[in-house]
C-alpha positions as CSV (number, residue, x, y, z in Angstrom):
1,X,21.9,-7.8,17.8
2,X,25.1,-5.8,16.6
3,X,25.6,-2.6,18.7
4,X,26.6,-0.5,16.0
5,X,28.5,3.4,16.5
6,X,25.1,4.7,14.8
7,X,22.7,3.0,17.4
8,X,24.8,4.4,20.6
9,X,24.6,7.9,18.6
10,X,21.2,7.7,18.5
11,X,20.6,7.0,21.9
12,X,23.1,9.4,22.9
13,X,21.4,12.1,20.4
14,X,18.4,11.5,22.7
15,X,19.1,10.9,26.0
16,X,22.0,13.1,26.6
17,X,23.9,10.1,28.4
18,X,27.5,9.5,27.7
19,X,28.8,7.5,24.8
20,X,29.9,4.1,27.4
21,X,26.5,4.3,28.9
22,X,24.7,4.2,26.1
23,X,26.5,1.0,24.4
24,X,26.3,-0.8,27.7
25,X,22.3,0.0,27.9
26,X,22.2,-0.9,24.2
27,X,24.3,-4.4,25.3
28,X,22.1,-5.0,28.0
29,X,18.9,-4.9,26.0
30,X,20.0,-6.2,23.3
31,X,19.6,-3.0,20.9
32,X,16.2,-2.6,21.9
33,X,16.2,1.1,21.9
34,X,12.9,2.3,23.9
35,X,14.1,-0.2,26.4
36,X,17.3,1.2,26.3
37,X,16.2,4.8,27.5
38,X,14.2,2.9,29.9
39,X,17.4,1.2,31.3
40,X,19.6,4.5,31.8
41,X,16.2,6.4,33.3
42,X,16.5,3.6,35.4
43,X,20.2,4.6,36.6
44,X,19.7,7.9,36.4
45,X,21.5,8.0,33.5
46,X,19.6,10.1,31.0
47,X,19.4,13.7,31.1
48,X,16.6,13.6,29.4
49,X,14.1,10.7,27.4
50,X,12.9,12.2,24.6
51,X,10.3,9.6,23.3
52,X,8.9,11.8,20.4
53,X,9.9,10.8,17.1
54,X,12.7,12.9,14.6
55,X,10.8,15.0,12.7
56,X,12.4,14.8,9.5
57,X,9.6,14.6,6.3
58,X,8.4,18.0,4.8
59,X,4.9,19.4,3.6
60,X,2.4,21.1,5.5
61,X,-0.6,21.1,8.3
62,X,-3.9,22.7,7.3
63,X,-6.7,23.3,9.6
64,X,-10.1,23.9,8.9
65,X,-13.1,24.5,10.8
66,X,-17.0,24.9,10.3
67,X,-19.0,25.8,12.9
68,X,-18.7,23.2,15.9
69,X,-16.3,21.0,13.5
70,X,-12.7,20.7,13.0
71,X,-10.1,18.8,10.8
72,X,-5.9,18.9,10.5
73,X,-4.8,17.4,7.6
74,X,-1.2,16.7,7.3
75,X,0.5,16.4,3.4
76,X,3.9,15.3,3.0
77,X,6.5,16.5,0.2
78,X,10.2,15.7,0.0
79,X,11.6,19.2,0.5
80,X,10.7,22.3,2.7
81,X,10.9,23.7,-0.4
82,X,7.5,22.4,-2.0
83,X,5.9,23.4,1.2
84,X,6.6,27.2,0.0
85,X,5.4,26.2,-3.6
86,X,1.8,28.0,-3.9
87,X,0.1,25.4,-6.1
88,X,0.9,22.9,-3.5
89,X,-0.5,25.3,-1.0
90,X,-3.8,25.7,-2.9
91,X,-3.8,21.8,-2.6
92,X,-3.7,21.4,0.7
93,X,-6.3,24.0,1.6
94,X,-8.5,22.4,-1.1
95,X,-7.8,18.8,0.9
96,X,-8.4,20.6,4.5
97,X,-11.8,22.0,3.4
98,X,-12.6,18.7,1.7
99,X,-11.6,17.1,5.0
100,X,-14.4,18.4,6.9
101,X,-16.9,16.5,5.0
102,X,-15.5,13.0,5.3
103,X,-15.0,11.0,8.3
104,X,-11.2,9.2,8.0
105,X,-8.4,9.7,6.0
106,X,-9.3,6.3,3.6
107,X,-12.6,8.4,2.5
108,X,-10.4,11.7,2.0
109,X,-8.3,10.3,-0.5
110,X,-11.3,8.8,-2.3
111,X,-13.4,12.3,-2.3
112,X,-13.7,14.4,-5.2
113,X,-12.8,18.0,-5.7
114,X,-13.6,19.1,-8.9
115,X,-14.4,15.8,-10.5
116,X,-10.9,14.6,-9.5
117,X,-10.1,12.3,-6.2
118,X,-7.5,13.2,-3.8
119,X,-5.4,10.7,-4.5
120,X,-5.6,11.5,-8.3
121,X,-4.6,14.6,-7.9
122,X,-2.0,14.1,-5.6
123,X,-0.7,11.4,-8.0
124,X,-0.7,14.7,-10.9
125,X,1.0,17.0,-8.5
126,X,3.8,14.5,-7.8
127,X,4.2,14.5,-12.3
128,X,3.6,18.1,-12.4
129,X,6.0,19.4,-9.0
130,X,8.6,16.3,-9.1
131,X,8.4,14.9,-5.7
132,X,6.8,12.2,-3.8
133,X,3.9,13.6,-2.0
134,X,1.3,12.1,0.6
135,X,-1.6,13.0,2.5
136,X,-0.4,11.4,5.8
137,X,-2.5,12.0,8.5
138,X,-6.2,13.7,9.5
139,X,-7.4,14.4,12.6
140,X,-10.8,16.0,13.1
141,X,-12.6,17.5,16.7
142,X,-16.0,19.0,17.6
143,X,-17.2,21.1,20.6
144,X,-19.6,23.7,20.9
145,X,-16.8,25.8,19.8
146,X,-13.3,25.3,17.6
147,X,-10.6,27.3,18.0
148,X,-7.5,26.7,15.7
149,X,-3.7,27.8,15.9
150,X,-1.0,27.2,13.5
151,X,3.1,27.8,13.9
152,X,5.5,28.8,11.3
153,X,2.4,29.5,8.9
154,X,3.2,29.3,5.3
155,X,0.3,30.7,4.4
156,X,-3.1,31.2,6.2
157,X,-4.5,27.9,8.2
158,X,-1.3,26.4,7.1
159,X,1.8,25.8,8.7
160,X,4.8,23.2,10.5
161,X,2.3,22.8,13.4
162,X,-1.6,23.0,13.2
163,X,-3.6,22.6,16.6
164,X,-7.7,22.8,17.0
165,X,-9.1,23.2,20.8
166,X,-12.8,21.8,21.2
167,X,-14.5,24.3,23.8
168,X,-17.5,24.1,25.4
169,X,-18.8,28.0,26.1
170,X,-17.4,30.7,23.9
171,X,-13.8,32.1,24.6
172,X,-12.3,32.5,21.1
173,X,-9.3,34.6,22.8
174,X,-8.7,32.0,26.2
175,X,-9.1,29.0,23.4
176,X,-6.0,30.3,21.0
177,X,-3.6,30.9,23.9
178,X,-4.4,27.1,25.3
179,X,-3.7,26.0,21.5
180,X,-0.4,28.1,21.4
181,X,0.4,26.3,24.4
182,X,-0.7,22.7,23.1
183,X,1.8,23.7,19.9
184,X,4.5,24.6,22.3
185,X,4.5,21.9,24.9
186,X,2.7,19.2,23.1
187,X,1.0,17.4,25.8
188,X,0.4,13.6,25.4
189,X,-3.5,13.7,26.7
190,X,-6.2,15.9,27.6
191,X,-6.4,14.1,31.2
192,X,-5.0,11.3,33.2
193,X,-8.2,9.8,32.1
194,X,-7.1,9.9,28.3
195,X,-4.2,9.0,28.2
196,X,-2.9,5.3,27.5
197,X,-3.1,3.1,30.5
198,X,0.0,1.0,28.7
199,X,2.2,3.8,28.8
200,X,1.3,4.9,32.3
201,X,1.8,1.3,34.0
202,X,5.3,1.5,31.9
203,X,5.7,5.1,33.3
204,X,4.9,4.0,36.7
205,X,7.5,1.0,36.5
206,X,10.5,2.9,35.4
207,X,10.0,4.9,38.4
208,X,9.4,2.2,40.3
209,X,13.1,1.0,39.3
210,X,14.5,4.4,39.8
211,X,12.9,4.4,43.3
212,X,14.6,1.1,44.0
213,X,18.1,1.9,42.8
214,X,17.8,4.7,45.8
215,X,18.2,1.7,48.4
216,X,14.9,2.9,50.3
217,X,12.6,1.1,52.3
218,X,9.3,-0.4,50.1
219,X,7.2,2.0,52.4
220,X,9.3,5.3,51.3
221,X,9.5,4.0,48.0
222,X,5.7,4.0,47.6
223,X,5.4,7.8,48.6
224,X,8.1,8.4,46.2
225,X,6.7,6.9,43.3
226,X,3.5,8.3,44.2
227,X,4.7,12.2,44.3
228,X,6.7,10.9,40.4
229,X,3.8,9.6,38.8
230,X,2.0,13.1,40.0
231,X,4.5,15.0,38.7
232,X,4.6,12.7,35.5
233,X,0.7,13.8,34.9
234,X,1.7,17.8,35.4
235,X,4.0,17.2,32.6
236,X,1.9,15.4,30.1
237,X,-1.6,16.0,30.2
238,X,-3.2,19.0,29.3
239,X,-5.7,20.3,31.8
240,X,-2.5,19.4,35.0
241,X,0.2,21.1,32.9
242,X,1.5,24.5,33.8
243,X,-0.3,27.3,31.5
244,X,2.3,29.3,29.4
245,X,0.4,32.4,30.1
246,X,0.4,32.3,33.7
247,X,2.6,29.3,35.3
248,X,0.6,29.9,38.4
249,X,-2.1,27.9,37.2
250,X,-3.1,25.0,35.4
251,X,-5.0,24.6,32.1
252,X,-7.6,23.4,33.6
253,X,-7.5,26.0,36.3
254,X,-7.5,28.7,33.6
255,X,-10.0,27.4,32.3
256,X,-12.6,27.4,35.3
257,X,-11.4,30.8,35.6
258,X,-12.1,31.9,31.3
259,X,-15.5,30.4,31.8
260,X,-15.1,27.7,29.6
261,X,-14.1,23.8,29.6
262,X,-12.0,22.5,26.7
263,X,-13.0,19.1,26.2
264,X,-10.6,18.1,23.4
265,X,-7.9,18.6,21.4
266,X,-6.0,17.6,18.1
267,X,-2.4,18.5,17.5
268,X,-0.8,17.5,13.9
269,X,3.5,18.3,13.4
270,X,4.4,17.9,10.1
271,X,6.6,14.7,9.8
272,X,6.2,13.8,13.8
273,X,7.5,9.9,14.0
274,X,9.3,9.7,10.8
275,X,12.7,8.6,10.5
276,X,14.9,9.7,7.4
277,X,17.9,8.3,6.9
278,X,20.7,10.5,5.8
279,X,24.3,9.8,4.4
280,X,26.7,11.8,4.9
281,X,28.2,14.1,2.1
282,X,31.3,12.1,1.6
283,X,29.3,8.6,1.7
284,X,27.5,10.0,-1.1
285,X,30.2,11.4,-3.0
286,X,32.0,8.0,-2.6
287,X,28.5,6.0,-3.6
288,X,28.2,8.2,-6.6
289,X,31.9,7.7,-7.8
290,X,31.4,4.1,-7.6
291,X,28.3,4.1,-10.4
């Protein structure tokens, strides 16, 4: 595969590592570009792996909740500036409320509000407003109690960022500050327990790697990558991570302490994992010369 200027930006963009260590991670995995990060990890080469998508699409999250329920629906638009438009505000809190009567996304678009389905009248809005539109993504929770959060609202229940925190016992208050911290530091699971045993076994062999490049004995390496993969759970699931509100503790700790136990979460970031291309302003002035 051709190890173009734009792949070696990329990685750079999101690794942080120099411009000659990124094409020679690119060359020696053949473009491959997870594997890439993986490689200069490996070295010690990246400042930092960020794994998470570009966020690049616009729209909205909505949340909704009734009772011991709770959905986030994400709907895409074109521009950030449809996402201000208050018909295509009323739209997405129609979908959201819909949302909490259907079980998956496929039945959302084929519920009725108003005699209409979803994807009807998305399919008007996109006449009437003049952009593409979606409805992406749903999510939907349940506990004995649901607490919701959204960032950059755009207008109430709707925002960039929509979260919903399944509780069981009833602190409304302790429930919105661990959602404002789920918004803010995004964790990957709610335990070691959730999260994907792929992604931990691919975790644990990149530090295995890294643990190897140090030279050590296999008896030292073993404590080391035992004390990484520890600290790789305090970073990315929920209930080991540092609380916002007081680092002292865990989530989980907090919790015990707040007198309640979250048992889930759901958090929806408007265009998370897609990829826009963009030309630059004098590729497009030189496409549209050309016709």
């Amino acid at each position: 595969m051709a190890i173009t200027a734009a792949l070696v930006k990329q990685l750079r963009d999101s690794t942080g590592a120099g411009m000659m260590d990124a094409k020679k991670a690119l060359t020696e995995t053949n473009g491959d570009m997870d594997a890439a990060v993986d490689w200069l990890r490996t070295k010690g080469l990246a400042k930092a792996a960020k794994k998470s998508g570009r966020t690049a699409a616009e729209g909205l999250v909505a949340v909704a909740v009734d009772g011991g329920s709770g959905v986030a629906v994400e709907v895409n638009s074109e521009t950030d500036f449809v996402g201000k438009n208050a018909e295509f505000q009323a739209m997405v809190g129609d979908i959201a409320q819909t949302a909490l009567t259907v079980p998956d996304l496929g039945a959302l678009t084929e519920a009725e509000i108003g005699g209409k389905t979803v994807a009807a009248i998305i399919t008007d809005k996109i006449a009437t407003i003049g952009e593409n539109m979606s409805v992406r993504r749903m999510a939907k929770i349940s506990g004995e109690s649901v607490v919701t959060y959204v960032h950059n609202a755009a207008a109430p229940n709707m925002g960039k960022i929509g979260v919903l925190v399944a509780l069981s016992g009833d602190n409304e208050a302790f429930g919105k500050q661990v959602a404002m911290h789920i918004a803010a530091v995004n964790p990957a699971s709610l335990s070691e327990a959730d999260l994907d045993p792929a992604v931990v076994e691919k975790e644990r062999q990149v530090q295995i790697d890294i643990a190897r490049e140090s030279g050590k004995p296999e008896a030292v390496i073993e404590k080391m990558i035992e004390g990484r993969m520890k600290k790789y759970m305090s970073e990315v699931t929920l209930l080991n991570q540092a609380f916002v509100v007081n680092p002292d503790l865990t989530v989980g700790k907090a919790a015990e302490e707040a007198g309640v136990e979250i048992t889930g979460f759901v958090r929806l970031e408007v265009g998370e994992g897609i990829e826009v291309v963009k030309e630059d302003f004098a590729a497009e002035v030189a496409k549209a010369a050309q016709g």
